[in-house]
C-alpha atoms as a printed R data frame, in Angstrom:
    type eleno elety resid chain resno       x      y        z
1   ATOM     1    CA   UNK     A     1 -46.164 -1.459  -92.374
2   ATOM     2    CA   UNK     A     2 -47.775  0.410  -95.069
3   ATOM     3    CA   UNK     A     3 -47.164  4.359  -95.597
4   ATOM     4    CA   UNK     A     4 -51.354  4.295  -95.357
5   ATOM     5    CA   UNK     A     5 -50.958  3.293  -91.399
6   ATOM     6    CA   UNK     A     6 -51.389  5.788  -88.800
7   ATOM     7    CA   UNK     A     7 -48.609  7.145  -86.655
8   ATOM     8    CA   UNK     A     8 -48.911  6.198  -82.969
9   ATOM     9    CA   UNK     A     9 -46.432  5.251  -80.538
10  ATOM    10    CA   UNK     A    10 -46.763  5.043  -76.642
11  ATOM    11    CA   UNK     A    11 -43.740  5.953  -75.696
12  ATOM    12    CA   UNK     A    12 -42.194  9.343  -76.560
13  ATOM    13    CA   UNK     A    13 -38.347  7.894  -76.824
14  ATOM    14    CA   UNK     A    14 -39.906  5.864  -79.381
15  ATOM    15    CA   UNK     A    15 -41.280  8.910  -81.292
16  ATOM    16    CA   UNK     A    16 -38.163 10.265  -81.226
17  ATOM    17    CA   UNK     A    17 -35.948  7.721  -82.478
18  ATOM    18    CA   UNK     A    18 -38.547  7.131  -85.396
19  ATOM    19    CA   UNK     A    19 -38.130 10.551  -86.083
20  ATOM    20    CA   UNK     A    20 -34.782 11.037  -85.857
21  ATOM    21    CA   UNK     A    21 -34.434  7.726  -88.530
22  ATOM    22    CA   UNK     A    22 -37.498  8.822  -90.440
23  ATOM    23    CA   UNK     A    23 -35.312 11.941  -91.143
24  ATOM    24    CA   UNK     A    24 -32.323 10.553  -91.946
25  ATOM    25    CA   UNK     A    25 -33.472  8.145  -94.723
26  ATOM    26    CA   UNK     A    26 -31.040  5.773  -93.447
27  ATOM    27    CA   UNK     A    27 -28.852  5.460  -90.612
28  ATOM    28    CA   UNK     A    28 -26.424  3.471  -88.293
29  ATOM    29    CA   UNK     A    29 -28.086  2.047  -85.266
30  ATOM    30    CA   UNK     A    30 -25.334  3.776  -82.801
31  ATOM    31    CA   UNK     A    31 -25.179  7.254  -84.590
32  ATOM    32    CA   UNK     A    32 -29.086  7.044  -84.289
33  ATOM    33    CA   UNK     A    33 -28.598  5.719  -80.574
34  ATOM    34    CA   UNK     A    34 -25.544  8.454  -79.624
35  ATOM    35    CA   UNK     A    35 -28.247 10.889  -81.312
36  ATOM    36    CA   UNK     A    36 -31.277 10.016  -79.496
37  ATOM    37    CA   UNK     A    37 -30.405  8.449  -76.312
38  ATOM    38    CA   UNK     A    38 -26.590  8.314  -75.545
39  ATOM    39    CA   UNK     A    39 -26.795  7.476  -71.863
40  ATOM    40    CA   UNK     A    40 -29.330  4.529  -72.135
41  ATOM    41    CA   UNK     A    41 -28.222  1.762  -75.142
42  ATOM    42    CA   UNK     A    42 -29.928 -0.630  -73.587
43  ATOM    43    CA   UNK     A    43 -33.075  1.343  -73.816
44  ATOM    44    CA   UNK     A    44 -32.181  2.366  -77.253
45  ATOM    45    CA   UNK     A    45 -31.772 -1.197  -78.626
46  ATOM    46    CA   UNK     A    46 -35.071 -2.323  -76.500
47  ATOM    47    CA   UNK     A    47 -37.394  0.571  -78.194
48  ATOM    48    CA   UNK     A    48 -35.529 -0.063  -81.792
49  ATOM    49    CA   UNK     A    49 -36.629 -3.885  -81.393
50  ATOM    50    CA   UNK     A    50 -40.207 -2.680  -80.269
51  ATOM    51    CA   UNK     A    51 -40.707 -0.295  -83.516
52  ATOM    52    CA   UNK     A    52 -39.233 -3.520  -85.586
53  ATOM    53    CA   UNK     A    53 -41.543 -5.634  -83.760
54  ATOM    54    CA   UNK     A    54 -44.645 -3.553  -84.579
55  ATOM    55    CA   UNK     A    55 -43.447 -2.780  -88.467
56  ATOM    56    CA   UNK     A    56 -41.765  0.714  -87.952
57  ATOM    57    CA   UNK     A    57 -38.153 -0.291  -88.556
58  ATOM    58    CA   UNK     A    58 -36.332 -2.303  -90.716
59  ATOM    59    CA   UNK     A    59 -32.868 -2.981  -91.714
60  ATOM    60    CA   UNK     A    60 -30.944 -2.350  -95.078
61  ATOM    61    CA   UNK     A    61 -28.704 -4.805  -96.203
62  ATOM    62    CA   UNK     A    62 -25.705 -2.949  -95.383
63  ATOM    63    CA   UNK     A    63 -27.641 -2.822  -91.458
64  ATOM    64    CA   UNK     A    64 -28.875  0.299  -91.447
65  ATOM    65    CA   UNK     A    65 -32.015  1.566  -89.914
66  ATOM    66    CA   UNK     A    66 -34.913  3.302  -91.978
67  ATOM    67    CA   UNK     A    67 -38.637  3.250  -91.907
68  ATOM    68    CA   UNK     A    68 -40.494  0.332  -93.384
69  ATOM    69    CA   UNK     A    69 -42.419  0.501  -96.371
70  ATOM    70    CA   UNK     A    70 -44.502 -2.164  -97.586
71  ATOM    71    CA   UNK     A    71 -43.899 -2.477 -101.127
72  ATOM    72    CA   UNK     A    72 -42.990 -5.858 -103.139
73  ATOM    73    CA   UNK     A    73 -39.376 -5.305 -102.986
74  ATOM    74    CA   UNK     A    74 -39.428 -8.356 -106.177
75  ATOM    75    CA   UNK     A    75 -37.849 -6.462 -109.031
76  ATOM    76    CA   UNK     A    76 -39.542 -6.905 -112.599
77  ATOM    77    CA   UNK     A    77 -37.289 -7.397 -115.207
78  ATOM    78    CA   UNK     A    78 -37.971 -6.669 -118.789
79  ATOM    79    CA   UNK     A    79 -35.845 -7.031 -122.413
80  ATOM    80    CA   UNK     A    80 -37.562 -4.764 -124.954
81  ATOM    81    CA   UNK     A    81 -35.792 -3.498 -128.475
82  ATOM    82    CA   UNK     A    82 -31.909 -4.980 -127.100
83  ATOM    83    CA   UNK     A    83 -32.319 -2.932 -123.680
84  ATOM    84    CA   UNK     A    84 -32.917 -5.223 -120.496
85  ATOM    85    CA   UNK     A    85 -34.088 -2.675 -117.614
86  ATOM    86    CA   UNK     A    86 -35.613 -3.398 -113.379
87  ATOM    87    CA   UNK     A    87 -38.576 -1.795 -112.358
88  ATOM    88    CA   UNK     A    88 -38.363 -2.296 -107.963
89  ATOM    89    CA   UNK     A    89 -38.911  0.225 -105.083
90  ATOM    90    CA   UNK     A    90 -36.081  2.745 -104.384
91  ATOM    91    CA   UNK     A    91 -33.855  2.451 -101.263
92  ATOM    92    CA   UNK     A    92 -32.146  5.180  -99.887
93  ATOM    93    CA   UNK     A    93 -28.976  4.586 -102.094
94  ATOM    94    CA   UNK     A    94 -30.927  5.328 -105.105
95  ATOM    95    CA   UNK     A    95 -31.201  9.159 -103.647
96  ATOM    96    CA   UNK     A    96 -27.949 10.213 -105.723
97  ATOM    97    CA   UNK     A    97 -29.398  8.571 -109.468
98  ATOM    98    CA   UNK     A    98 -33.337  9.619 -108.505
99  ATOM    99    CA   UNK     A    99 -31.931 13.164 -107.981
100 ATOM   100    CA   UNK     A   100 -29.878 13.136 -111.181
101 ATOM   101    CA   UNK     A   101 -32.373 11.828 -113.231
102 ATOM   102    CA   UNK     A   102 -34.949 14.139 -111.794
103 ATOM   103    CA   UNK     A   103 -32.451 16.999 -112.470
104 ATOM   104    CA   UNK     A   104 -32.220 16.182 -116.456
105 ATOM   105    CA   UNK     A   105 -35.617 15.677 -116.979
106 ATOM   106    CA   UNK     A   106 -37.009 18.623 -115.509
107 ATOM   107    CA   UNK     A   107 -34.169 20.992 -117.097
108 ATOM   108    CA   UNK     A   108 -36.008 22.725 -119.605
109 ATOM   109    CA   UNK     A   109 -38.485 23.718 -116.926
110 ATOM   110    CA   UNK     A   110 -41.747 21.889 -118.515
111 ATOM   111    CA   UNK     A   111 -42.124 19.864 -115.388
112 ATOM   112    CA   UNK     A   112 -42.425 22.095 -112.585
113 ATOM   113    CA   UNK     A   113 -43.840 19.572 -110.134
114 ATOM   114    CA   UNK     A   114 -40.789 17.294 -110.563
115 ATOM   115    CA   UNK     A   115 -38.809 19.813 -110.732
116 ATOM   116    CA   UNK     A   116 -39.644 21.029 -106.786
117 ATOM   117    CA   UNK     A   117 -39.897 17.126 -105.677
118 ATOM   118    CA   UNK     A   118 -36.280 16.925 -106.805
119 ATOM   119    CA   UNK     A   119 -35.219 19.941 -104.679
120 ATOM   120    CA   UNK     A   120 -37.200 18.689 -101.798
121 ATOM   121    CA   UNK     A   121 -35.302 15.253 -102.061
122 ATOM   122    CA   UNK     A   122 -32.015 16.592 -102.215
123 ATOM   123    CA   UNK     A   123 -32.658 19.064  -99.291
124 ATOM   124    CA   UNK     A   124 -33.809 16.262  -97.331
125 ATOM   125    CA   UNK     A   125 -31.270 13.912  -98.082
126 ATOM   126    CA   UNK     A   126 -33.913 11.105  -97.472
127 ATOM   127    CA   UNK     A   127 -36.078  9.186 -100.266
128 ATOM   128    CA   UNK     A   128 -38.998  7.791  -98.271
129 ATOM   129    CA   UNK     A   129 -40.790  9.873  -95.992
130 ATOM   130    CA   UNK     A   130 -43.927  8.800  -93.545
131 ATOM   131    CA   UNK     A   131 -44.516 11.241  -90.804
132 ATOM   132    CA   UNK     A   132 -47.301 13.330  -89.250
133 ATOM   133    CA   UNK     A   133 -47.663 15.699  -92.216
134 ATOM   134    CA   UNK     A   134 -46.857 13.576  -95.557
135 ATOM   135    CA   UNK     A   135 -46.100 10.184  -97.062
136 ATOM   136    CA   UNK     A   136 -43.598 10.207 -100.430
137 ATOM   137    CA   UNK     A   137 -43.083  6.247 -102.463
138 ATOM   138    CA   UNK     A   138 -40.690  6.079 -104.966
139 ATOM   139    CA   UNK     A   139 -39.950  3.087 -107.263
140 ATOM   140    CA   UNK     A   140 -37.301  3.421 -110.398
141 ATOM   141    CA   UNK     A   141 -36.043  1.735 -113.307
142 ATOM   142    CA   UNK     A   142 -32.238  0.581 -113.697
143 ATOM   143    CA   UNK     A   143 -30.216 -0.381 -116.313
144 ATOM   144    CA   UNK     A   144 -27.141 -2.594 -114.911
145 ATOM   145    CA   UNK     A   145 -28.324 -0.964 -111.721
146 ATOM   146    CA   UNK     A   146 -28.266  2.418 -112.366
147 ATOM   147    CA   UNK     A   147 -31.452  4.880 -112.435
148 ATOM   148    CA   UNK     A   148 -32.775  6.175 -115.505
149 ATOM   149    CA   UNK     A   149 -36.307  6.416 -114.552
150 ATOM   150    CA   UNK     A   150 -38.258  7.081 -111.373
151 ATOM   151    CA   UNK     A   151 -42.081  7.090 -110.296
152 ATOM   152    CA   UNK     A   152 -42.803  9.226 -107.173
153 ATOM   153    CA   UNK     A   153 -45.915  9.682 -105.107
154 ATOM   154    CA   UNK     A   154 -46.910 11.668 -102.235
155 ATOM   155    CA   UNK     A   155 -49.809 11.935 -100.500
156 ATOM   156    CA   UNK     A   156 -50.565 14.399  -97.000
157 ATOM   157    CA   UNK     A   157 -51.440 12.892  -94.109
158 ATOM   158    CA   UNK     A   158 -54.648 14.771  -93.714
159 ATOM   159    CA   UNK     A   159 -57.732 12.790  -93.879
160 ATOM   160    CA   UNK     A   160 -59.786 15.112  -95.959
161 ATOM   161    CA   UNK     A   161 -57.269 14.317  -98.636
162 ATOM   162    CA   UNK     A   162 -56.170 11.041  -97.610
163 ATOM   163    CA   UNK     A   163 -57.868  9.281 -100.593
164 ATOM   164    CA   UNK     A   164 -55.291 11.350 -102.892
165 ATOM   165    CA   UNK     A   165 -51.801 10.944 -103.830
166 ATOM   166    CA   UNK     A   166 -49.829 13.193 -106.714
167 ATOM   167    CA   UNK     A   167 -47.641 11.659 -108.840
168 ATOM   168    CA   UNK     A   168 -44.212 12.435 -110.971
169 ATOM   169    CA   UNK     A   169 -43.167 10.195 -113.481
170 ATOM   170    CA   UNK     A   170 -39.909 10.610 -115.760
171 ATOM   171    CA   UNK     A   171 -37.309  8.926 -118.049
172 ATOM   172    CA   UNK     A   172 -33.774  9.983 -118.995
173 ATOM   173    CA   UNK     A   173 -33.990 10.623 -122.737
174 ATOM   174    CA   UNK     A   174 -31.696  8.042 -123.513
175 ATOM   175    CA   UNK     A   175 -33.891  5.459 -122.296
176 ATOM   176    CA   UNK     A   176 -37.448  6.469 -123.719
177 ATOM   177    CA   UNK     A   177 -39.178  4.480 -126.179
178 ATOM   178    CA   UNK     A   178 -38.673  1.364 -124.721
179 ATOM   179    CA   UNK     A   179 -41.353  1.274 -122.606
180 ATOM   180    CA   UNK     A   180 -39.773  2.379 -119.772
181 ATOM   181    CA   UNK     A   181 -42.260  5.322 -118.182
182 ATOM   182    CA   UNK     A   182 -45.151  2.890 -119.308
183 ATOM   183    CA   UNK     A   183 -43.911  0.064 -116.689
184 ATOM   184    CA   UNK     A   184 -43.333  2.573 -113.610
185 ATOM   185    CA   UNK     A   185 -46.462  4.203 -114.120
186 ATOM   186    CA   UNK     A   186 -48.389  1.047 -113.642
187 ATOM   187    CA   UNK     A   187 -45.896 -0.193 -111.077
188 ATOM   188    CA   UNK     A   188 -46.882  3.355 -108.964
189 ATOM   189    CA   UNK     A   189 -50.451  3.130 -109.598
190 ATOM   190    CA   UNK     A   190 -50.962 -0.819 -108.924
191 ATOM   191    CA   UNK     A   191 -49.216  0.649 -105.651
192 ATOM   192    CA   UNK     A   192 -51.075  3.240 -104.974
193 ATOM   193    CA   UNK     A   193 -54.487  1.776 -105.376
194 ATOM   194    CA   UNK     A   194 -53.375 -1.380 -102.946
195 ATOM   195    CA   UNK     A   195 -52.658  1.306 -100.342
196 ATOM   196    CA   UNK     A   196 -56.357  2.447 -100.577
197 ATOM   197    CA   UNK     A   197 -56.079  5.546 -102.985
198 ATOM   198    CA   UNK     A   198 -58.613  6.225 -105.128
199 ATOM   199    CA   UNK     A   199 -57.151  8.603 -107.058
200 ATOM   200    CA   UNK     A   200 -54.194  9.826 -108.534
201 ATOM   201    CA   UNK     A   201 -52.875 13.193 -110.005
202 ATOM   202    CA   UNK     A   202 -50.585 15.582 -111.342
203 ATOM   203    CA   UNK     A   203 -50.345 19.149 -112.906
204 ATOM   204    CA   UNK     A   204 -48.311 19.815 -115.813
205 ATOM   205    CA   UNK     A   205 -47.562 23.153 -118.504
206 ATOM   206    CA   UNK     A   206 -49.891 22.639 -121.117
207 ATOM   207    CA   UNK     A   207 -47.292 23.564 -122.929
208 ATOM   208    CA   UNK     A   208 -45.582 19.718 -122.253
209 ATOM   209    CA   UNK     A   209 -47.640 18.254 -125.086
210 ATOM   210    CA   UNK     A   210 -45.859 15.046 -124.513
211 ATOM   211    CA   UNK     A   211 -46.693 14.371 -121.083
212 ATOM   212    CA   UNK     A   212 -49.954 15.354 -121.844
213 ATOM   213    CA   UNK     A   213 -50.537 12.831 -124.598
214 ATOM   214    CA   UNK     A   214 -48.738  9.944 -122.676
215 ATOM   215    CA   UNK     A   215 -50.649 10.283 -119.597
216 ATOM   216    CA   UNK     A   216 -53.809 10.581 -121.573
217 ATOM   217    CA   UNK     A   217 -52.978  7.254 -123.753
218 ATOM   218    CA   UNK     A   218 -52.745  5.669 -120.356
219 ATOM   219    CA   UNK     A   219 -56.115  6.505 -119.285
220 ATOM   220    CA   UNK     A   220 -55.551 10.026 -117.621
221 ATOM   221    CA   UNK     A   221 -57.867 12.581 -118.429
222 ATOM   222    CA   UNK     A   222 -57.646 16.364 -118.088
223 ATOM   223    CA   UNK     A   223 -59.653 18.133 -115.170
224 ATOM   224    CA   UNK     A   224 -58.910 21.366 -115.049
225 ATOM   225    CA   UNK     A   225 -56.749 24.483 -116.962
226 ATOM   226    CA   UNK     A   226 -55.373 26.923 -114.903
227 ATOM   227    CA   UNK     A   227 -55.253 30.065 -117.118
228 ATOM   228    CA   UNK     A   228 -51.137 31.776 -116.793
229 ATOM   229    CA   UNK     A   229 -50.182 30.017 -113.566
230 ATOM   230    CA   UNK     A   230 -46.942 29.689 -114.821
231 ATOM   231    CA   UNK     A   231 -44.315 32.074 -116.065
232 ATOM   232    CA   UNK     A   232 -41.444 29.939 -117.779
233 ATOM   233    CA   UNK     A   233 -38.893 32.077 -120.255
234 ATOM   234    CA   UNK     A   234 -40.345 35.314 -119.465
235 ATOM   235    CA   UNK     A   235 -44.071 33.698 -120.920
236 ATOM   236    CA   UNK     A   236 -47.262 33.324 -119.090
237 ATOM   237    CA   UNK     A   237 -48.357 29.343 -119.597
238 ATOM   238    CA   UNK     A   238 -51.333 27.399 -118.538
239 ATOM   239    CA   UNK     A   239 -51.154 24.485 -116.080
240 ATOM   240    CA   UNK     A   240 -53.212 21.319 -117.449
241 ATOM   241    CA   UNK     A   241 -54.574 19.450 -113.931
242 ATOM   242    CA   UNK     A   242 -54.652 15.389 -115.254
243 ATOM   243    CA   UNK     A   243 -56.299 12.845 -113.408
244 ATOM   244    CA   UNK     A   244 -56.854  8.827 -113.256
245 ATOM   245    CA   UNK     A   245 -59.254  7.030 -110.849
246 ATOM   246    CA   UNK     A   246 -58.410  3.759 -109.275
């Protein structure tokens, strides 16, 4: 399944298991069936088959349940300057490092859009999200399989916008100059435009001059200023709206 394809199900202890998983980010088939059906297992482990069959489900390695994203789980591996690094789509596991990463980056407050994606992830407590009101991708990069990078998008499930997703990109500052944010921002926009959208954006302090200029080099261009929106150290600051078409 992709995170493009409608929600329907027609049967409503199927909606609520997929919920209930969708959720979680990743659970264990009997917590999930003690959860949403604990006097019927067999009816559990029929509608959990039935969402597998028709793409819903999937399981982890370790056999857990979660949603199913289509996404090239091949990981691209790369050796630039002495550093070998992964670019491959996050699983659930990577919640703890995507958070973490999310949390350095966005410490000195110039990247207020991250910065609120990270709180939302670590409220939720799940990475991937497809329901009735928004779709959110992540893929990251690892070094000896730990995050230092990420690429999020997130789109709402609302068809006046459906052609639009917004997109975070970051790198710990250990690991830039090697490429790193230039390989997960094509990796999330070859994504995003084989899902169908046709365009891609984010909003950053025009005060991140760095951002500004790296997004630009890769073929972003700037929309729209949005005089004071933010206040950051007691100091009224612009927002800079950047855009690339597909």
């Amino acid at each position: 399944m992709t995170l493009r394809r409608p929600l329907s199900f027609d049967h409503d202890d199927r909606r609520t298991i997929y919920e209930y998983v969708e959720e979680q980010g990743a659970v264990d088939a009997d917590a999930a069936q003690t959860e949403c059906l604990p006097r019927d297992p067999g009816g559990f482990r029929h509608h959990v088959a039935i969402l597998r069959r028709n793409g819903y489900f999937e399981r982890t390695d370790d056999d857990l349940l979660r949603v199913a994203i289509d996404a090239d789980e091949v990981a691209e591996e790369y050796d630039r300057d002495e550093l070998s690094f992964s670019v491959r789509p996050a699983r659930q596991a990577d919640l703890t490092g995507i958070v973490g990463a999310m949390g350095q980056v966005v410490e000195d407050g110039s990247y207020i859009v991250a910065e609120t994606v990270a709180q939302e992830v670590d409220h939720d407590q799940a990475l991937l999200r497809h329901n009735e009101l928004e779709s959110r991708m992540f893929f990251v990069a690892t070094v000896d399989d730990e995050v230092v990078g990420w690429v999020h998008l997130r789109s709402p499930e609302l068809a006046k916008l459906a052609h639009t997703a917004e997109l975070t990109v970051g790198v710990l500052e250990e690991y830039r100059g090697h490429g790193i944010g230039s390989h997960l921002l094509q990796r999330g926009l070859q994504w995003a435009g084989s899902r169908g959208y046709e365009k891609v954006y984010q909003s950053i302090p025009a005060t991140n001059e760095k951002a500004i200029s790296f997004l630009e080099g890769h073929g972003w261009a700037v929309e729209a200023v949005r005089e004071g929106h933010y206040v950051i150290d007691g100091e009224y600051v612009d927002e800079a709206m950047l855009a690339v078409e597909l």
